[in-house]
Each structure stands twice: as C-alpha cells, then as structure tokens.
C-alpha positions in Angstrom: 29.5 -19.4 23.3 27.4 -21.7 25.3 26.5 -20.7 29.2 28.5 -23.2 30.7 31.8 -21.4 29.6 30.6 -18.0 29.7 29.8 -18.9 33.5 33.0 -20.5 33.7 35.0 -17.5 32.4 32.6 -15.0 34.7 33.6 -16.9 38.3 37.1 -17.1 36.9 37.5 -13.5 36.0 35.6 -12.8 39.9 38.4 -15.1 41.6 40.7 -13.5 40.0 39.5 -10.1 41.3 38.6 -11.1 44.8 42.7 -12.5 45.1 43.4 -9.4 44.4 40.8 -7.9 47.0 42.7 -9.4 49.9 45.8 -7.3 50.1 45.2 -3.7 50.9 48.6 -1.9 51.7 49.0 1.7 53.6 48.0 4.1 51.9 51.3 6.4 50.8 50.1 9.3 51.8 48.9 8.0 55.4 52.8 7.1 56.1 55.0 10.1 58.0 59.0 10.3 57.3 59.1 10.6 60.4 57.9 6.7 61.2 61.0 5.2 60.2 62.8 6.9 63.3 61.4 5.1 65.6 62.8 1.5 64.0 65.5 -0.2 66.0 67.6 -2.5 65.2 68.3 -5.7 66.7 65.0 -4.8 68.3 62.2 -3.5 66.3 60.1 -7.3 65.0 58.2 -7.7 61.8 54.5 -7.2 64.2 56.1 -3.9 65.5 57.0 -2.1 61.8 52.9 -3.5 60.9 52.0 -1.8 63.4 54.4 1.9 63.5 54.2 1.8 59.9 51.3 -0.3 58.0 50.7 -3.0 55.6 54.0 -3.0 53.5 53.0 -2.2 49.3 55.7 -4.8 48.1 56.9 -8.1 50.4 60.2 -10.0 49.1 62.0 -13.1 50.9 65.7 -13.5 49.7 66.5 -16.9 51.4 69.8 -18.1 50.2 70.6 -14.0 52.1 68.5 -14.8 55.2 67.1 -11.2 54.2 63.5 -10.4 53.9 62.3 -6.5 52.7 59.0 -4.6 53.0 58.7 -1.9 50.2 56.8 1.6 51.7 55.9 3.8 49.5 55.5 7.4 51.3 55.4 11.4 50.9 58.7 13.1 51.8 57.7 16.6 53.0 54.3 17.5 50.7 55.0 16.5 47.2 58.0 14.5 46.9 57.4 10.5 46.6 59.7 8.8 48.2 59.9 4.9 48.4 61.6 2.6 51.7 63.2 -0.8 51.7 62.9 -2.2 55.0 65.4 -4.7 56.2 64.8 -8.0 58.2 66.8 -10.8 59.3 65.9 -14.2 59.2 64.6 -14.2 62.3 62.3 -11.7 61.3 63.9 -8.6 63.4 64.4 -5.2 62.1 67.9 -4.4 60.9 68.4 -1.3 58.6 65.7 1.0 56.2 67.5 2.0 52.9 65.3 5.0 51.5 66.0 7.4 48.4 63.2 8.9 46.2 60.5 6.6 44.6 61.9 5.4 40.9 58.8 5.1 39.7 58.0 8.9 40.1 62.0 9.9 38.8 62.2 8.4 35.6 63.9 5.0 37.0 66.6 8.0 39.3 66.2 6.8 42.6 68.8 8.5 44.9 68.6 6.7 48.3 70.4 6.7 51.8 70.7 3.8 54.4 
C-alpha cells in the first residue's frame, strides 16, 4: 500500500472519529426521575428541558407530525434503567414525556406511561 492511501485512510478513519467526538449526551446516571416533574406543557421550550435535564442521547424530527422527540436514558430508583421520550411541538415547546423501562435493558419489554 503506498503512503498516499495509507495517509488517506488514517485522516479518514480520524474524521470519522472526531464526528463522532462532537456529541456528548447526559450521562444516565447524572439524570433524576425526578427532572421530568418539573416539565410543563404548553410552557416548558426545547432551551429549558437542555437545561433541567441535559443533552438528549437520541434526537428525532417527525415532520409530516409537526412532532420532534428527545430520547433520555436515566436510572429509576438505584438499579432500574429506564428510558424517556420527550415530546415537542413544532414550535419547539414541550408537550408530554412518555416513559416506561429502557428496552434495551428488558429484552425489547418496555412497559411505559405518558
């Protein structure tokens, strides 16, 4: 392999690492239960939940729904790992949290309440 593709497949493999580099969600075990509470809707914006809550572990826009989510992965209590969809409008306000226990940690169960 000559050094210009070596060096081509090195900076590409870096990028690659450094994309991933720039998104750094909350820490589960930093986020309370207790957190959600304080959400209101019709009131509570997009700024406010990054800020009561922390960088969201999953974003998804569902246009043609005007609905966008923010997935939180948390601890329920000590041990259990539980896992919150948070609900915007399209205008980027705070309308309901559906949470239930964290799929990936149930074997795909996840038993949830809005």
């Amino acid at each position: 392999m000559g050094n210009t593709t070596r060096n081509g497949l090195i900076l590409t493999a870096l990028f690659s690492l450094t994309a991933c580099a720039g998104y750094s969600p909350t820490p589960f075990w930093e986020i309370k239960e207790s957190a959600f509470a304080s959400l209101k809707p019709g009131i509570t914006t997009k700024a406010d939940v990054r800020t009561q809550i922390g960088i969201p572990s999953e974003e998804g826009i569902y246009p043609r729904q005007g609905v966008e989510t923010w997935d939180y992965r948390y601890l329920g209590g000590t041990t259990v790992r539980m896992l919150a969809h948070v609900y915007f409008d399209s205008n980027g306000i705070y309308t309901y949290t559906y949470q239930g226990l964290d799929p990936a940690y149930t074997g795909g169960q996840g038993v949830g309440t809005k």
